[in-house]
Structure formats: C-alpha cells, structure tokens
MDAnalysis code that builds the backbone (N, CA, C; Angstrom):
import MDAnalysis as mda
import numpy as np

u = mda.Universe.empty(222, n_residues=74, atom_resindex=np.repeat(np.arange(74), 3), trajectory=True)
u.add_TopologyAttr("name", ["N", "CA", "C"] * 74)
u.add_TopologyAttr("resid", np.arange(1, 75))
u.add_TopologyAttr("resname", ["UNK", "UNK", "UNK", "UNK", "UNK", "UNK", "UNK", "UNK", "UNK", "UNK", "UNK", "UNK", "UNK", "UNK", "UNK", "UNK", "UNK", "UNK", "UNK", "UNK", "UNK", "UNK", "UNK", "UNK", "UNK", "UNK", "UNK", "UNK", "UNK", "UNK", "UNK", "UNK", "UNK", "UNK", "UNK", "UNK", "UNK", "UNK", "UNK", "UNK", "UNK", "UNK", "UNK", "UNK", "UNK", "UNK", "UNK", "UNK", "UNK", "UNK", "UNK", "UNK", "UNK", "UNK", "UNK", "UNK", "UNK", "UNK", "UNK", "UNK", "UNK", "UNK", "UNK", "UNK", "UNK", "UNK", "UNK", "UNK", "UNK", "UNK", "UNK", "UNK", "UNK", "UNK"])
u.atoms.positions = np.array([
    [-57.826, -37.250, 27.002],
    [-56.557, -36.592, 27.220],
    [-56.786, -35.290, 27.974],
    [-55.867, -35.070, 28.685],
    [-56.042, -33.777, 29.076],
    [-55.319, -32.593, 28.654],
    [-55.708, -31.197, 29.000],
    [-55.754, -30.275, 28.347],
    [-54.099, -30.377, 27.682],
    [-52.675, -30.239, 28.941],
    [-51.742, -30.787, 28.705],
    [-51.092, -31.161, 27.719],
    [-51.500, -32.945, 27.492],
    [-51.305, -33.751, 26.715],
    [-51.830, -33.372, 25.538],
    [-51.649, -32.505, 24.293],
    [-51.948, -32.581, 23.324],
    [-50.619, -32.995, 22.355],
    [-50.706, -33.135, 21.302],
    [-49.512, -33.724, 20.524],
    [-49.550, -32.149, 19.327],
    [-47.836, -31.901, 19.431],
    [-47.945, -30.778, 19.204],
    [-47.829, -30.425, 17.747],
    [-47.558, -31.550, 16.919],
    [-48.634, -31.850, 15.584],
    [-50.110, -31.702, 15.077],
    [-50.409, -31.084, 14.216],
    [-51.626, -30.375, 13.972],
    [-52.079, -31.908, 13.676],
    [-51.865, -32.814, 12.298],
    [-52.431, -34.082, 12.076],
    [-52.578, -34.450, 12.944],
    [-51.198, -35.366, 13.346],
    [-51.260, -36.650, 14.249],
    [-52.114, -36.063, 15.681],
    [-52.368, -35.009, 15.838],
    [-53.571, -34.644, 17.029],
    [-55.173, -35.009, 16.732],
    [-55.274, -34.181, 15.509],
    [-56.346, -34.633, 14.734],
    [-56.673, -36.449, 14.722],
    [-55.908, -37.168, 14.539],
    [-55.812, -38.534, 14.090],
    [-56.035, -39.092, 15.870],
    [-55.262, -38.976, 16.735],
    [-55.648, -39.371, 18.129],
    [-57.114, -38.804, 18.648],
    [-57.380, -37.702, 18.176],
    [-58.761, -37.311, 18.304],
    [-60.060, -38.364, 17.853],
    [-59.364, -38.492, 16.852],
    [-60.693, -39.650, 16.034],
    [-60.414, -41.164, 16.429],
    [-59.151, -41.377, 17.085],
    [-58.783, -42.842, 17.916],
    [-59.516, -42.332, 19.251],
    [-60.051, -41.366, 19.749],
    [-60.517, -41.381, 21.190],
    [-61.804, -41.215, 20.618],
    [-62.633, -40.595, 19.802],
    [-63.796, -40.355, 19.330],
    [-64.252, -41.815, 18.985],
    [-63.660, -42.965, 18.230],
    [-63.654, -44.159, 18.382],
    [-63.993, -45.022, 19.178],
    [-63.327, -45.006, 20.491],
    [-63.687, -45.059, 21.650],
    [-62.575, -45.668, 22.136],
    [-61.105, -45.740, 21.526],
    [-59.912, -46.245, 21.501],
    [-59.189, -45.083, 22.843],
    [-58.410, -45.612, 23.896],
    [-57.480, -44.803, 24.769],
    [-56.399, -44.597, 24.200],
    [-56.272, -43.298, 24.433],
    [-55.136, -42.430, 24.108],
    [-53.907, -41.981, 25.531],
    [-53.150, -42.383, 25.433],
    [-52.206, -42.466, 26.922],
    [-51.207, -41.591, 26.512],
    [-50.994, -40.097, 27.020],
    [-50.084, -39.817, 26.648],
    [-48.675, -40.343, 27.894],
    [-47.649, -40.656, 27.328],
    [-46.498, -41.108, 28.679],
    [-45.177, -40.339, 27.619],
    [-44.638, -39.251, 27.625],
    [-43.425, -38.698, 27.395],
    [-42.386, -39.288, 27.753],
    [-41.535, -40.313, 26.764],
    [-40.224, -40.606, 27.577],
    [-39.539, -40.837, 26.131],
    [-38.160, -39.713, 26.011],
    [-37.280, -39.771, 25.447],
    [-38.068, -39.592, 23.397],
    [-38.111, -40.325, 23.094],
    [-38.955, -40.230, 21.175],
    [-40.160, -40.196, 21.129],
    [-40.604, -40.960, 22.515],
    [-41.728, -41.943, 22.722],
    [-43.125, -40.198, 23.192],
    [-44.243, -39.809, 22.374],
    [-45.053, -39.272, 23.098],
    [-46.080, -40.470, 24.035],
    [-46.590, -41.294, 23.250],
    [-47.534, -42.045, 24.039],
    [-47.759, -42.744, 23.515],
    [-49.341, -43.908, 23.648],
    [-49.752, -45.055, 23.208],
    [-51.179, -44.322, 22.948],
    [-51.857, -45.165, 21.701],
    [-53.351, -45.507, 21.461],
    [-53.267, -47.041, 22.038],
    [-54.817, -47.269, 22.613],
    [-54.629, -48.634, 23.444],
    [-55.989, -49.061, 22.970],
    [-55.440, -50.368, 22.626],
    [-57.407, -50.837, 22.707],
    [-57.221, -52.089, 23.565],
    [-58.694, -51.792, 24.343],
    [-58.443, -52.533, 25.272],
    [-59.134, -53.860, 25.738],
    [-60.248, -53.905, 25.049],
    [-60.595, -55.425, 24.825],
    [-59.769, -56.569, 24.199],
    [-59.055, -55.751, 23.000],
    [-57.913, -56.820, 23.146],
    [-56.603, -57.069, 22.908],
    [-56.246, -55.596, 24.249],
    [-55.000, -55.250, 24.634],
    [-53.678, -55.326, 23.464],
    [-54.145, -54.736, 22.215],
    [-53.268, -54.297, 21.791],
    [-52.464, -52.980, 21.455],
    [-51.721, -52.430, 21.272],
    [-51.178, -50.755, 21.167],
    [-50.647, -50.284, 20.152],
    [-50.668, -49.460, 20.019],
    [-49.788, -48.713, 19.048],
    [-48.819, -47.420, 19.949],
    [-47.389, -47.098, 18.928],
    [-46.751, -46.474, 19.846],
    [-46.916, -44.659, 19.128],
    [-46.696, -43.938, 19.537],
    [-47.060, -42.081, 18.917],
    [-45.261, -41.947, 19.399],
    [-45.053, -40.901, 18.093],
    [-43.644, -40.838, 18.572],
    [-44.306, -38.611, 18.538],
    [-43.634, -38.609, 19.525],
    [-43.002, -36.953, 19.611],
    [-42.597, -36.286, 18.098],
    [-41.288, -36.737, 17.668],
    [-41.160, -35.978, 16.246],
    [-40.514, -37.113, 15.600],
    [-42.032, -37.633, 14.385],
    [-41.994, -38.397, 13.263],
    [-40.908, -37.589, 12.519],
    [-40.541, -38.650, 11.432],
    [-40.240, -37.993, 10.331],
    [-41.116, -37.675, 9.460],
    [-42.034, -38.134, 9.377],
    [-43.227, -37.720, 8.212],
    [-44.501, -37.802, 9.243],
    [-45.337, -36.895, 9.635],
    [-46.356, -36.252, 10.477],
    [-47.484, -37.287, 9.654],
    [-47.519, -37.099, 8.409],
    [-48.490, -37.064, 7.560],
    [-48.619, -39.296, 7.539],
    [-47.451, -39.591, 7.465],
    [-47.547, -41.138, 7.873],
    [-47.903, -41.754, 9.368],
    [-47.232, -40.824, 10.059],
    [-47.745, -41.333, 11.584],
    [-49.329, -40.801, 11.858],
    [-49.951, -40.435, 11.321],
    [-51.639, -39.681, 11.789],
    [-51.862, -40.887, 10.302],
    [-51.804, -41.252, 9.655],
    [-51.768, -42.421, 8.763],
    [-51.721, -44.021, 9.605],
    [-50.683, -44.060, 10.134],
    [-50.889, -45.306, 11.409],
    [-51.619, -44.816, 12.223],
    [-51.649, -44.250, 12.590],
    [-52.923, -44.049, 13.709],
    [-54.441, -44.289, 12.857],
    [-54.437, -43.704, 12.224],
    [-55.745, -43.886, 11.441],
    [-55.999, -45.658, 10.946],
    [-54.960, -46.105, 10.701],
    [-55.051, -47.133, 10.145],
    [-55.680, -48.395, 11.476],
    [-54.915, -48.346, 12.623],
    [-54.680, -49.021, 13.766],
    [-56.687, -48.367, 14.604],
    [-56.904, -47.501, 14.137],
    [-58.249, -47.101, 14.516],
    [-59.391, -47.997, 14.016],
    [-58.985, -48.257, 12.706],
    [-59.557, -49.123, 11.645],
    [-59.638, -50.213, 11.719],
    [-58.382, -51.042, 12.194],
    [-58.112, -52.356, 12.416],
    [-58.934, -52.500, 13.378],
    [-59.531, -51.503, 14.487],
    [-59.699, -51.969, 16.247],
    [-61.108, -51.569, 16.212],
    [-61.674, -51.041, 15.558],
    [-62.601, -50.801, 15.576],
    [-63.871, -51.387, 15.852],
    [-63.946, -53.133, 15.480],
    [-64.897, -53.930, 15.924],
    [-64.349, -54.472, 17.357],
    [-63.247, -54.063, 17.929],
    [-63.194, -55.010, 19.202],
    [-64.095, -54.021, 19.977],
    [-63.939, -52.491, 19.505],
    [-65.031, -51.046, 20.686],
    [-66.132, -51.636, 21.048],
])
C-alpha cells in the first residue's frame, strides 16, 4: 500500500498489515462505503474493507479470519 492508502482505523489497518505481511494484496479502491479489497491471488478470491464499519473490532476480525483461510494458497 502506499503511504496514502492507509485505512483510517487503528485495527482494521493493523489487520491489512498482517494480510500484506502474509503475502495476501491489499488494493485500496475508494468508492462510496467501499475502502478496498484483500485479494488472494492464486485463487482469486477477495474480501471487501468497508471505510466506516459498524464494529472496527469485527471487520479487522474478517480480515484476520480471510488471512487464515488463504493462507496455504501464499
């Protein structure tokens, strides 16, 4: 990600950090709820990052989780 693109959530930044430390892509694309995608790409599946969750603490929770799931395709 670049400098930019950070998610302006302290967690869910933290949590995309450890999806790119993973070795999972992090895309940020701003449109309307939508901040961006985690992507894995061997076998092109995504997850979506919203701008403002209702609960911070559940969305850095899916992310974490979806890191987990993808982890043997890295």
């Amino acid at each position: 990600m670049a400098l930019g693109d950070r998610h302006q959530k302290k967690d869910v930044e933290a949590a995309l950090k450890r999806a790119e430390a993973a070795g999972l892509k992090v895309r940020h694309d701003k449109n309307k709820h939508r901040w961006g995608w985690v992507l894995c790409c061997p076998c092109n599946d995504q997850t979506v990052v919203y701008c403002t969750p209702r609960n911070t603490g559940d969305e850095a929770k899916k992310i974490n989780e979806f890191v987990r799931n993808h982890q043997r395709c890295v």
